[in-house]
N, C-alpha and C positions, 0 to 999 in steps of 0.2 A: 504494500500500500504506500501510499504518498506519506510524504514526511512532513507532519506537521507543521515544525520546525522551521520548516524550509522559508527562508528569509522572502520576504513577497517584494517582486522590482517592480520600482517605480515605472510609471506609463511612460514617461519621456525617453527611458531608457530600451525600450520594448524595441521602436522600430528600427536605429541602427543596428540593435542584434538580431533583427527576423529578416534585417535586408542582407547580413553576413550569411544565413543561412538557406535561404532562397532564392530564386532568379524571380527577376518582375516578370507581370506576366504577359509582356511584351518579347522578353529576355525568352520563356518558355516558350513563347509562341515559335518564336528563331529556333529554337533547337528542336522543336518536335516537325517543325515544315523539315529542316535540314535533314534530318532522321531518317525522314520519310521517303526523302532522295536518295540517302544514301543505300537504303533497302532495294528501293525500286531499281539503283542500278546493278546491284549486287545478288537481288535476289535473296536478301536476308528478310528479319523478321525482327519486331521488337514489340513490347509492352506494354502498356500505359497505366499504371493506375493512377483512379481520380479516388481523393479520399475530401469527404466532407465531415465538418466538425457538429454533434449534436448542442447544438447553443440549447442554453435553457426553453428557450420560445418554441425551436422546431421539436425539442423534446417532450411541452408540454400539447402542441398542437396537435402531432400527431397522434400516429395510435400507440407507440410504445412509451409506457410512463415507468420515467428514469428520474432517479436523484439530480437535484439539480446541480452543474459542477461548479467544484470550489474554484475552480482558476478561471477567471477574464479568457476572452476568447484570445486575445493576442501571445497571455503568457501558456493557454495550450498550444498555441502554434510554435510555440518560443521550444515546448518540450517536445513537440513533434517534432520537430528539425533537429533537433539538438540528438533525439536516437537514430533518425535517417541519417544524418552526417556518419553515426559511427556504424550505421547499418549495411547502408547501402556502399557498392563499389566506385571506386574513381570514374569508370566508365559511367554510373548512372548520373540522370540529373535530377534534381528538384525544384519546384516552385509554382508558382501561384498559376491559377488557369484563367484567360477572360472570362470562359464561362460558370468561375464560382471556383472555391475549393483548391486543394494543392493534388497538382498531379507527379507523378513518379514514373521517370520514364526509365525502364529498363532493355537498353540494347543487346539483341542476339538474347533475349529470355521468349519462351514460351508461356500458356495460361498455368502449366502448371508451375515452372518456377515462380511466376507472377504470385500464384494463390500463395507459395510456401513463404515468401516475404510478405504476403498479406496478411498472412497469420501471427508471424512475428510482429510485426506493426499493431495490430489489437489487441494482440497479448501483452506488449508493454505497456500502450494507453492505458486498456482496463487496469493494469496496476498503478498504475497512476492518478485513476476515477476520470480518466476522460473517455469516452463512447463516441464512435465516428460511424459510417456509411463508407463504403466503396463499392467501386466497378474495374474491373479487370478489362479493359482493351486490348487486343490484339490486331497488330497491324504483319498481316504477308501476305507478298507481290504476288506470289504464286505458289497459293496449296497445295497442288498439285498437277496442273499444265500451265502452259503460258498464258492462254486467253482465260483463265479463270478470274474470278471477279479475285481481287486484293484481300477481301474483306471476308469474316466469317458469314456464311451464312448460316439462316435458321437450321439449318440441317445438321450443321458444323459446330455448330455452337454448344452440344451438347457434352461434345468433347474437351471443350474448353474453358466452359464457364465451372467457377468455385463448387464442388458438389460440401454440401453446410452438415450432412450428416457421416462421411467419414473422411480422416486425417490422410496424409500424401502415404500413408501405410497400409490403408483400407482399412480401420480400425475403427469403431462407434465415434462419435465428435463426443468431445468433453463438452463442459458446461459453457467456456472460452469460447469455444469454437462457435460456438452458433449464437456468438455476436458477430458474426459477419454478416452483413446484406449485402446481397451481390444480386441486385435486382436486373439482369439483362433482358430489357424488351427485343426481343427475336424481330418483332417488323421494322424496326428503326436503325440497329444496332449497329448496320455498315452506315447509311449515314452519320453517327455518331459516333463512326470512328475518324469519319474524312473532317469530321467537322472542329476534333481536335487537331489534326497534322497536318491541317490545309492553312493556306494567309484568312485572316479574317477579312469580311467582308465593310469596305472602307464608310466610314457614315456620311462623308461627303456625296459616295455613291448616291447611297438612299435617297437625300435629301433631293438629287437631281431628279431622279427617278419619280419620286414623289409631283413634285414642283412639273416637271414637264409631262408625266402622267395624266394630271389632273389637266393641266392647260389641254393636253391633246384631246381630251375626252371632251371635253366643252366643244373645242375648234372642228372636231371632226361628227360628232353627232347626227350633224344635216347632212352629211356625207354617206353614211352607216345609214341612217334609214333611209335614202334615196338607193343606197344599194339593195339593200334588204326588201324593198317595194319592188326594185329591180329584176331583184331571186325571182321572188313570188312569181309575178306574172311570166317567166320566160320557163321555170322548172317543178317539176314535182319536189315536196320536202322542206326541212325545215331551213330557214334564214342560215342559221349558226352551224357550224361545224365541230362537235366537240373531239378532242382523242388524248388519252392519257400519257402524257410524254416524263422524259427522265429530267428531275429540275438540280439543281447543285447538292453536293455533296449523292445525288443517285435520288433522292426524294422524288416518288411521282407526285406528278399535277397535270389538272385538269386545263388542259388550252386551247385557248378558244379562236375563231376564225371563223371568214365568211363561208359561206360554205362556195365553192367551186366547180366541185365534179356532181355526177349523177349520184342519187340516195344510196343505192349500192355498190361502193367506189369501192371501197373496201372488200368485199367478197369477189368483188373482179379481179383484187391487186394478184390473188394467189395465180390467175391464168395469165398475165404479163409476166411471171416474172424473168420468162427466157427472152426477152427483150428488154432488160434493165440496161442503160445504157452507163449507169454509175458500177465504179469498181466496190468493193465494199460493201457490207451489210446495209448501207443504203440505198434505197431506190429513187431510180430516175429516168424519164421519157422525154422528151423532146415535143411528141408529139404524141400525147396520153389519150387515148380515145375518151377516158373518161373524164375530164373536163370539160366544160359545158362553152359552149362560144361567148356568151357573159363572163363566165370563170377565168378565159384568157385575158380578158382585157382588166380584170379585177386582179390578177396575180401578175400582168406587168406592171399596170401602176402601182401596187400593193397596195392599194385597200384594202384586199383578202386578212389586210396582218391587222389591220386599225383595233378590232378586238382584243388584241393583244393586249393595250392599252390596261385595261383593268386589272390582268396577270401581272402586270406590271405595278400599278396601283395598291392589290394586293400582295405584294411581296414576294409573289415566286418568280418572276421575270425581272430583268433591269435592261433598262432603255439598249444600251449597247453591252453586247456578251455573246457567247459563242451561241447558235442557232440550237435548239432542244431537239433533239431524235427521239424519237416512237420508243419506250422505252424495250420490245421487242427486237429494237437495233442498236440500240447502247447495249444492250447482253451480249450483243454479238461482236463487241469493237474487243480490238488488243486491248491489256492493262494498260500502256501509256496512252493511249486515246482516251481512256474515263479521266486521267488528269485535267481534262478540262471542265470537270463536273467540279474541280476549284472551288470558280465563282459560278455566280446565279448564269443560267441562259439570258439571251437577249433578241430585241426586236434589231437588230443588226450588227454584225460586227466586220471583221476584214474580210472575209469571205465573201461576202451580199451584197459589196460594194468593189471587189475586185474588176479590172478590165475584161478578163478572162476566168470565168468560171469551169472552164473545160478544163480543170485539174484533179489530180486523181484525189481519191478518199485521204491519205495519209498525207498529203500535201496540205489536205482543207483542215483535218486535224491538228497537224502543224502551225495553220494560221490561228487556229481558237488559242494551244496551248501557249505561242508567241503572244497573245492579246491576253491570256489569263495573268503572267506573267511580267507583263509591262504595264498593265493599266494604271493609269494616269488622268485628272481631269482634263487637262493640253487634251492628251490622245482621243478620248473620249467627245470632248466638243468636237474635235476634228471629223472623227468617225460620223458624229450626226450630220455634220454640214456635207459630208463630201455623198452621206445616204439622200440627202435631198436632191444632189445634184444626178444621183442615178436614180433616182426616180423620175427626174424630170426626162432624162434621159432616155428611158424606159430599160433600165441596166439592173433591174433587183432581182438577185437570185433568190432562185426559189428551190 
């Protein structure tokens, strides 16, 4: 148990000794993006744990009622660091995560080394009287082929996540042991792995996004329903086009569009596909039988995208970013092709506004990965003005 004794340091003193023991968690950020390159080129693998502190409040809030702890959240974080330092290897790192909590990054570890320092880490606390929360992350490039997703799947995951009822011996769990919560949501769990070892998403973005989101929805309104009045009378079915596409970090979402082709576009695509004129799991015609003579002229000007807008508004799209594929054809892409699932999708990026679109799959992936990579507000205004100029053009890839 904790030593009563134990002399209580002043608050002013707290944060230069928790900034000696942690990286900020900008510092963290740089080292788990790095990490993550560094696996991806090499074909390793590494760990992540996120550990959260039970403050009195999330203690008594929820459902498990614990003692409330004697030490300030800062001087537990003081003693959390202070056993990671002598825990953990030179190679590991520690510190603070944007998204909450202290993460522990352990390279070249598996879930099961991961669980075996996880358990150490709550077995110290509990002697301590501090009670924490974790999650086990696992981050590899390649499971087991090349084109395999990075990330565990549901399937995968059963291998890998903390089992709370026996020890790395197979032995009943002691009383210790099943203070661990290792709560892994199975539908989420590869985006929330990208979501740690990816750059975070910039809030000047947002703010653009926001801001000309909204103006476009106003601006374009009378537009959208002159099209939409347009549909109607020329085709059978509905105005809008819905299809579930792959949005950042792998998260589906719902995106929206004029509608184009004929109502069953879709149960035709499977009899084209030996005339796909694109390399790569993506499709593409020239000359698609099932687009509608309205639908041509609405997908060179793009209006077809204007819907977009609200994707955008709501948060799974951002004005410029790499184009969303059918999440059926993100399954399909190499490992470094999903790197562009980075940042959010977008209603244009370097590809959509190139001179020449007649380049192959892994070159267009190349442009996303180069735009995930450099993004910039410069870049970014740029990309909008020069999408106007190929629109007026009639130059937007589709």
């Amino acid at each position: 148990m904790s030593d009563p004794r134990r002399r209580k340091i002043p608050q002013r003193q707290l944060q230069p000794r928790l900034r000696c023991l942690y990286l900020s968690a900008k510092e963290m950020e740089r080292a788990l993006v790095k990490e993550r390159m560094r696996c991806d080129r090499y074909r390793q693998w590494f760990s992540l744990i996120v550990i959260e502190l039970l403050t009195s409040t999330r203690i008594h809030s929820g459902t498990r009622r614990l003692p409330s702890p004697k030490q300030s959240e800062p001087e537990q974080l003081l003693l959390l660091g202070k056993y990671l330092r002598r825990r953990l290897r030179l190679t590991d790192e520690r510190g603070m995560l944007l998204k909450g909590g202290v993460g522990v990054m352990l390279p070249m570890t598996d879930a099961i080394g991961a669980r075996t320092v996880l358990r150490d880490i709550v077995s110290s606390m509990h002697a301590e009287g501090i009670e924490i929360e974790a999650n086990i992350f696992c981050y590899d490039p390649a499971p087991s082929h090349q084109d395999q997703r990075p990330l565990l799947d549901p399937e995968d995951s059963e291998q890998s996540e903390v089992d709370l009822d026996k020890d790395p011996e197979g032995h009943e769990a002691t009383p210790r042991d099943e203070l661990i919560d290792t709560t892994l949501s199975q539908s989420t769990i590869a985006a929330d792995h990208l979501a740690y070892c990816a750059p975070s998403f910039p809030a000047w973005k947002r703010w653009i996004d926001i801001m000309g989101s909204a103006c476009g929805i106003v601006i374009a309104t009378p537009i959208v329903l002159g099209a939409g009045l347009a549909i109607k009378m020329t085709s059978r079915g509905p105005v809008f086009f819905r299809q579930v596409r792959a949005g950042q970090y792998g998260r589906p979402f719902a995106m929206y569009k004029l509608r184009t082709m004929v109502v069953n576009a879709e149960d035709l695509k499977s009899t084209l596909l030996e005339l796909n004129e694109r390399d790569g799991p993506a499709f593409k015609m020239k000359n698609d039988p099932r687009v509608t003579k309205l639908g041509y002229f609405l997908r060179k000007t793009g209006i077809d995208e204007i819907p977009q807008l609200w994707n955008v508004l709501k948060g799974d799209m951002s004005i410029v970013g790499p184009r969303p594929l059918p999440c059926h054809e993100d399954r399909d892409c190499k490992h470094w092709h999903r790197q562009r699932l980075d940042t959010k999708p977008g209603l244009t990026c370097i590809w959509q506004i190139s001179k020449s679109r007649d380049v192959s799959f892994e070159e267009w992936m190349r442009m996303d990965l180069h735009y995930a990579r450099s993004r910039t507000i410069r870049h970014d205004i740029a990309l909008m003005f020069k999408t106007i100029g190929a629109v007026i053009l009639g130059r937007v890839g589709h």
